[in-house]
N, C-alpha and C positions, 0 to 999 in steps of 0.2 A: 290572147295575150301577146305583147308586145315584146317580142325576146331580145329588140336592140335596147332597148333601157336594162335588159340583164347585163348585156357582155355584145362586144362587136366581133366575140369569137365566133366565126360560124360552124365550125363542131361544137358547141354547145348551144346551138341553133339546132341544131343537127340533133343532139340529143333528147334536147328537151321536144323536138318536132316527131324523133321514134319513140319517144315514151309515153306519149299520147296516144301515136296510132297504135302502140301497144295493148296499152287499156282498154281501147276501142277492141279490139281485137279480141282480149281476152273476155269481156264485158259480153261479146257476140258470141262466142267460140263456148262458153261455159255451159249452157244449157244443154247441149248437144256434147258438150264432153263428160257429163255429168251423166247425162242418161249413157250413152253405151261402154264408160267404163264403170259407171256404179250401179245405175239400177238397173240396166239390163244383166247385169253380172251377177247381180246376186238374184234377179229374178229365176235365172235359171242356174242359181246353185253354184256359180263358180267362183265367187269372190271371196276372201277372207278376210276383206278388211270391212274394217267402223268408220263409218263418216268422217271422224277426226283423224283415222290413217290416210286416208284418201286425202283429205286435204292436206295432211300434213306431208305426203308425198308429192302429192302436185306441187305444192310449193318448195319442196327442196328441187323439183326437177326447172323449176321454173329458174330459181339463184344459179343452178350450175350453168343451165342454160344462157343467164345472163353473163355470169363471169365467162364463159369459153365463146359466146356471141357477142362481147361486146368489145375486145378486141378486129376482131373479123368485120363489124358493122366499121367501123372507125377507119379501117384500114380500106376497104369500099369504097365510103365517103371520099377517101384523101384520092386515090384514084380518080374519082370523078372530077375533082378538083383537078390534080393536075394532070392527066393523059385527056380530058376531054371525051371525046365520043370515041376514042382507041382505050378508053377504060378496061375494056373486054378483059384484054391479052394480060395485062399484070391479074386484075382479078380471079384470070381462070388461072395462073400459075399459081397463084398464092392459095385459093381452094385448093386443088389438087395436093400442093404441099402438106396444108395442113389437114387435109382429111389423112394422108401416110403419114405422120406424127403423133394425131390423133388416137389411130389404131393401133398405133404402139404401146400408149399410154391409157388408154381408155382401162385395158384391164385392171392396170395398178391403182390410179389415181380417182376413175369414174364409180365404177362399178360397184367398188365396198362403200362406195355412201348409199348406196340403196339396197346389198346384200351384204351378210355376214359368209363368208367365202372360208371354207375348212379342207384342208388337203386330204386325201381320203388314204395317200400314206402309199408306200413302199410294198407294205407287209399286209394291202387289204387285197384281199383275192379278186376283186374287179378293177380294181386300178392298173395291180399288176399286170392283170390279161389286155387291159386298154392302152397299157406301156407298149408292151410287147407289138399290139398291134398296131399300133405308129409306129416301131420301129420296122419292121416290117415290110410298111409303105415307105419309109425314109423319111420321116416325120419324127425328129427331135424335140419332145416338150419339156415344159419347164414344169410340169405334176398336173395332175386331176384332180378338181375341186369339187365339192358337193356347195350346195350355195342353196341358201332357205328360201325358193320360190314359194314355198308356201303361206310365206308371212301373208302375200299379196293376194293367190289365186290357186286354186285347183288343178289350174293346167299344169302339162308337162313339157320342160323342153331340154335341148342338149346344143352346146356350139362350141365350137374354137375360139378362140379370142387374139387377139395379136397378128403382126407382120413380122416377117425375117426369124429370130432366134426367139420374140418371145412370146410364144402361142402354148396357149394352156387347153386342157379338156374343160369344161364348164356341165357338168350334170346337176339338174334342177334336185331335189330331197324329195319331190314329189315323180319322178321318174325312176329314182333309187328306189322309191318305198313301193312302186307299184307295179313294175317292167321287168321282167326275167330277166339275169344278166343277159343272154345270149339275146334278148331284141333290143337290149343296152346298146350291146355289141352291133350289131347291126345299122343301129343311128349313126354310131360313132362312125363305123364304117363308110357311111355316106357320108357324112363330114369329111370324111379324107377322101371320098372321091375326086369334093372341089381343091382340097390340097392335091392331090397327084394330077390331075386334068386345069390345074391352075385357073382353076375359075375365079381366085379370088384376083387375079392379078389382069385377067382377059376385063371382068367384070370392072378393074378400075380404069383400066385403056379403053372399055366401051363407052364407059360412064366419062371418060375425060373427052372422047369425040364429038359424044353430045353437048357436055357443058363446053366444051368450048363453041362449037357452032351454033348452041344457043345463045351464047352471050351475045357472041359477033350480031347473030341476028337481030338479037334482040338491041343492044347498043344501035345498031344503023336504025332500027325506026324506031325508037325512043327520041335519037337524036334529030329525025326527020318531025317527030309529030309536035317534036318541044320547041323546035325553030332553035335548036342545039344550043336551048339552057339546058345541058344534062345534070347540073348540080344544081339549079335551083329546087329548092323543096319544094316546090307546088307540082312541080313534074314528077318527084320519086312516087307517089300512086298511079302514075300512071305506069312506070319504070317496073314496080310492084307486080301492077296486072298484067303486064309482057311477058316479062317472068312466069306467073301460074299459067298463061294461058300455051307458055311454051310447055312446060312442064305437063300438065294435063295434056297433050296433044301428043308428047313423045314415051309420057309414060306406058302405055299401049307397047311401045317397043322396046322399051325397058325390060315389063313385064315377060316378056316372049324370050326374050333373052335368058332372061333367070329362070323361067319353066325348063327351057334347055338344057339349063345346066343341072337341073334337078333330075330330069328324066337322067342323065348320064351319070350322076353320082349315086343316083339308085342302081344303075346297069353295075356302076362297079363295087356297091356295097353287096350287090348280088353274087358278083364274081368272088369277091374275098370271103361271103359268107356258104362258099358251096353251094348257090343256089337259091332262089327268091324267099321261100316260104315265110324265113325269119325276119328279113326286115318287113315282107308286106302282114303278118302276125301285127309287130310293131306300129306300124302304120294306123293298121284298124284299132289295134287300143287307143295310140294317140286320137285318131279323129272321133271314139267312143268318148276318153275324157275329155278332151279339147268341144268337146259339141259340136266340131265342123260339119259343114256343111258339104256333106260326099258330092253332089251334082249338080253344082250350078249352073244357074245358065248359061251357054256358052260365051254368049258377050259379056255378061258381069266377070266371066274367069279371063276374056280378054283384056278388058278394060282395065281389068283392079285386082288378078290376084298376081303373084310373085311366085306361088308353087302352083301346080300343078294340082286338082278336083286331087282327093283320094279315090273319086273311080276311073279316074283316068291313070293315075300311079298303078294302082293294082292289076287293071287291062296292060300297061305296058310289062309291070314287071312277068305277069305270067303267061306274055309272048315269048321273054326272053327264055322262060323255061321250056320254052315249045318249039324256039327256035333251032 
């Protein structure tokens, strides 16, 4: 296609040339997204959804995706256009920016188009005890939600949501229905580990050291290998594959970083719960429901996990009780 007979705009060059490689993308990507979120999921029993939920989710994830991705691509693009091969430095400030805005807003604005989110109340006798324990650690929330993970899958989960004032409890229905409050408690507990030991906040100063040093990197030999058209569109796959190939390459240290912070927010859900038993209890039902995989290999858990084996969790945590 000839997209100077459309418009001499070239962000609408631009666009029409990422909506291609989109398709492409998606076209390749589908078969392999297909098998391990659906038929491997429900091969082994953990999925709840019908074919038509599944697509009908994929495709609301894909529009949001688009609408909150396609400011950020556009804003990229102009960069490139005008800072040239110093593109880096606005781009990694304007990421940065908008990932801590994002996180503000993801809870309110994101989240309830893919769950129905119910406050579990004042007056529910685990909410209360989950108040009480943020207040505790000096952790002001805005309430505790229950939130229908079950629509999708069988597993269980639990998280914080939010930066600065507005962070909420997030407990799955499938966690509720199936977790003693006191191994409740204990999840939760490690969630506030990374709130008190500020992982969320180390974790985005580590995360901004690498994206900036990978841009920088990556910008000087994009701009060496293109003969410094960095905006011309025949160059962005190349621009594209620097990118993954930094990303896989640092992700390795990514990951190590975040095992860290898990080992430590276990050490302190240990501490606040008197002691390991309860959250490593928790632990073992999660990776019983979840079907994790307790031992992997050591290189697949360096490579590619984010937490920590559940037998390497459970070895640490009942050092600490030995200790």
């Amino acid at each position: 296609m000839n997209t100077t007979r459309l418009s001499a705009n070239p962000y609408l060059h631009f666009l029409l040339f990422g909506l291609v490689a989109g398709l492409i993308a998606q076209v390749f990507s589908l078969p392999l997204s297909f098998t391990s979120s659906y038929v491997v999921e429900h091969r082994y029993g953990l999925s709840n959804q019908s074919i038509m939920a599944w697509v009908g989710e994929r495709l609301k994830g894909l529009l949001v995706g688009g609408v909150i991705g396609l400011p950020m691509v556009l804003v990229f693009y102009a960069c490139l256009r005008i800072f040239g091969a110093g593109w880096w430095l606005p781009v990694g400030i304007v990421v940065f920016l908008f990932s801590v805005l994002l996180g503000r807003l993801a809870p309110i604005l994101i989240f309830p188009l893919f769950y129905k989110f119910e406050p579990l109340g004042d007056d529910h006798p685990l909410g209360a005890r989950i108040v009480e324990l943020c207040g505790s650690a000096g952790m002001a929330v805005t309430g505790v939600y229950r939130f229908n993970l079950s629509k999708t899958t069988k597993k269980a989960n639990a998280a914080f949501t939010g930066l600065g004032r507005a962070k909420r409890v997030l407990l799955a229905d499938t966690l509720l229905d199936q977790f003693p409050d006191d191994e409740i408690l204990a999840v939760v507990a490690h969630e506030l580990g990374h709130f008190r030991l500020k992982h969320i906040w180390k974790g985005l100063a580590f995360g901004m050291i690498l994206s900036f040093l990978g841009l920088f990197l990556v910008a000087r030999l994009h701009a060496s290998l293109s003969g410094g058209q960095v905006a011309a569109l025949v160059t962005l796959p190349l621009l594209a594959l620097l990118l993954s190939v930094y990303s896989f390459i640092t992700g390795p240290l990514s990951n190590a970083f975040s095992r860290r912070h898990e080992y430590e927010a276990d050490s302190y859900s240990s501490a606040m719960m008197n002691g390991s038993q309860t959250l490593a209890a928790g632990l073992e039902r999660l990776a019983e429901l979840n079907l994790a995989d307790r031992d992997p290999h050591p290189l697949v858990e360096f490579l590619f996990h984010s937490h920590p084996s559940i037998k390497n969790r459970l070895a640490a945590l009942e050092g600490l009780d030995h200790a």
